[in-house]
N, C-alpha and C positions, 0 to 999 in steps of 0.2 A: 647283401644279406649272407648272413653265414652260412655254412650248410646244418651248423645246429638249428638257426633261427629258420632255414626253410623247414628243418625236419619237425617240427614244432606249430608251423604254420600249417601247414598238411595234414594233420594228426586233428589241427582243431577243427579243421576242414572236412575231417572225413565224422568225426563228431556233428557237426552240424548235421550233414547228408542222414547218420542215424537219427538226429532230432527232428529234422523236417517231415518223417514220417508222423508226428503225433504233434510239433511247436509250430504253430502260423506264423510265430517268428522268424522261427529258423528256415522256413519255408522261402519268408520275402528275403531273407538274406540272399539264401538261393538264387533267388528269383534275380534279385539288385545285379547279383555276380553272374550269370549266364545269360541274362536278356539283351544287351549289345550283338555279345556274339550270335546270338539265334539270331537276331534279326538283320544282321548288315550279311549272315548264310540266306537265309530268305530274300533281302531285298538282290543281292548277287544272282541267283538263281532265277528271281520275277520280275526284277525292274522297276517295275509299279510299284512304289510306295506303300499309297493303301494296300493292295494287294499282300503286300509281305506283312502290312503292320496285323489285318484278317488275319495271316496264317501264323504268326508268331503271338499274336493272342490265343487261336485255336493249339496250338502246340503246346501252351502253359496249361491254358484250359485242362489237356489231358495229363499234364505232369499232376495240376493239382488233384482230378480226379482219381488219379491210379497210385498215391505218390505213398500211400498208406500199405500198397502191397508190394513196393518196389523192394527190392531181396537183395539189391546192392549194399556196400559197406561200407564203401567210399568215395570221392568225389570221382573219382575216375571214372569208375563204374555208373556214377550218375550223368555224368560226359556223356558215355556212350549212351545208354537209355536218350536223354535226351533228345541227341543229333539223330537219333535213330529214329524218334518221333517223328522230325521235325523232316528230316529227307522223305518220309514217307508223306508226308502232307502237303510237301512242295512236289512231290511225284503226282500225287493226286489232281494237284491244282491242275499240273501241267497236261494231264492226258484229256482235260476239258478242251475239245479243236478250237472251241469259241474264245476260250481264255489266253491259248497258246496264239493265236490271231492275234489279239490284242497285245500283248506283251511284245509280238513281233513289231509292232506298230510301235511301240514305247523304244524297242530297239535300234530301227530306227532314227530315230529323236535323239537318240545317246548320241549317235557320231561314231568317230572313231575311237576306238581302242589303245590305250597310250601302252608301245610296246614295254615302258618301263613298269610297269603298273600289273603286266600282264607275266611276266617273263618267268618261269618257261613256258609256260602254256603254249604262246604265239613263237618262241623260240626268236625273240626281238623281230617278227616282222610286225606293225602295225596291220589291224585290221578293224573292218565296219562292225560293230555291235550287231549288227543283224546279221552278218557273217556268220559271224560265230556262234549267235543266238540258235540261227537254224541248221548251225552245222553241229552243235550239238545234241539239239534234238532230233538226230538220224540215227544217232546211236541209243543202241538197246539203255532200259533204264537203269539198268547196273551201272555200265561204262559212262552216265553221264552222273551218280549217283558218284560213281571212284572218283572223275574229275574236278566235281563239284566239292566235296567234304577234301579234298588235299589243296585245290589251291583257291576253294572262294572260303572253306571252312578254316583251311590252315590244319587240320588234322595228320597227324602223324600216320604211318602205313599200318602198324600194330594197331590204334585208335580207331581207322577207318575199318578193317579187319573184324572187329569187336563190334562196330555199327554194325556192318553188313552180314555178320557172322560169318565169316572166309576167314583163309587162310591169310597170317602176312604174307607170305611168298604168291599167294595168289592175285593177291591184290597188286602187289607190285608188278608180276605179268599183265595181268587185267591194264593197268594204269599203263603203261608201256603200248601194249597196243591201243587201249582206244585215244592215246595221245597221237599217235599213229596216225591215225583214222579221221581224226579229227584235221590234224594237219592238209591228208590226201584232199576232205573235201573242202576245206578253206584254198587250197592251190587249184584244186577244178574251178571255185567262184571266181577266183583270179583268173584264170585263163580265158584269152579273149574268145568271142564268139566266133566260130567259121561262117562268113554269109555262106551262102546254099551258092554252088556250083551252077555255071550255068550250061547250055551244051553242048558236045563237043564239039570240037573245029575240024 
């Protein structure tokens, strides 16, 4: 594709985004071109199937509801809105103890984690999905909100920025250390247990 024929594509794109305020049409275009990505961010984040299929329905649900006062211009702008919904709703799911149990449980069931698949997250070490599952959720919901929208979303630093309303440069600090953090306690789950001391001689 050219760069004329991308500039062209983009333009018609940001067209639809103004139509889908008042076109059901241009809404399900919308809809057709975003709903993959929401939901394999969802299912990454929840594990559970159903679960993510719930919260990626509930996340349109509010695009459709609100979609007549959204003030964006373009698709970009409708990206962010979006992902912004959608982290908030997979944050909600997550502060449920009862729901975070279970997903722990589905965690679990996953296995391991293919370093290739991961990388850099795990920094190519393989690890247990429930590792990581619950080493994630130790960290505050920002820092798993950063790690989440850059490598289960795929979102750029400026894009996640725009979700979260931060700064690029902040975000990129932020991602830095809870990449950090995350690592520390994936290496504590690693570390073998000391049996208890017995006394002395």
């Amino acid at each position: 594709m050219t760069d004329a024929d991308q500039s062209d594509e983009t333009a018609l794109l940001d067209d639809l985004v103004l139509a889908a305020r008042t076109d059901r049409k241009a809404f399900g275009r919308l809809f057709d071109r975003f709903h993959p990505a929401v939901f394999a961010y969802c299912l990454r984040r929840l594990l559970v199937r159903a679960v993510a299929e719930d919260v990626t329905s509930e996340v349109f649900l509010q695009v459709a509801a609100h979609i007549a006062d959204f003030t964006g211009v373009c698709l970009e702008d409708f990206r962010r809105w979006l992902f912004r919904i959608a982290t908030n709703q997979i944050n909600a799911q997550l502060r449920q103890s009862i729901r975070r149990r279970e997903l722990l449980e589905a965690a679990v069931q996953m296995g391991v984690v293919k370093a290739a698949a991961s990388t850099p997250l795990l920094a190519d070490k393989p690890a247990r999905w429930d590792e990581v599952y619950q080493a994630l959720g130790e960290l505050t919901e920002r820092e798993q909100s950063i790690i989440s929208l850059r490598f289960f979303a795929g979102l750029k630093h400026e894009q996640i920025a725009a979700v979260l309303e931060m700064k690029p440069g902040s975000v990129r600090v932020a991602l830095s250390r809870a990449l950090d953090k995350l690592r520390e306690r994936l290496l504590e789950s690693d570390a073998p247990s000391q049996s208890p001391t017995g006394g002395g001689n």
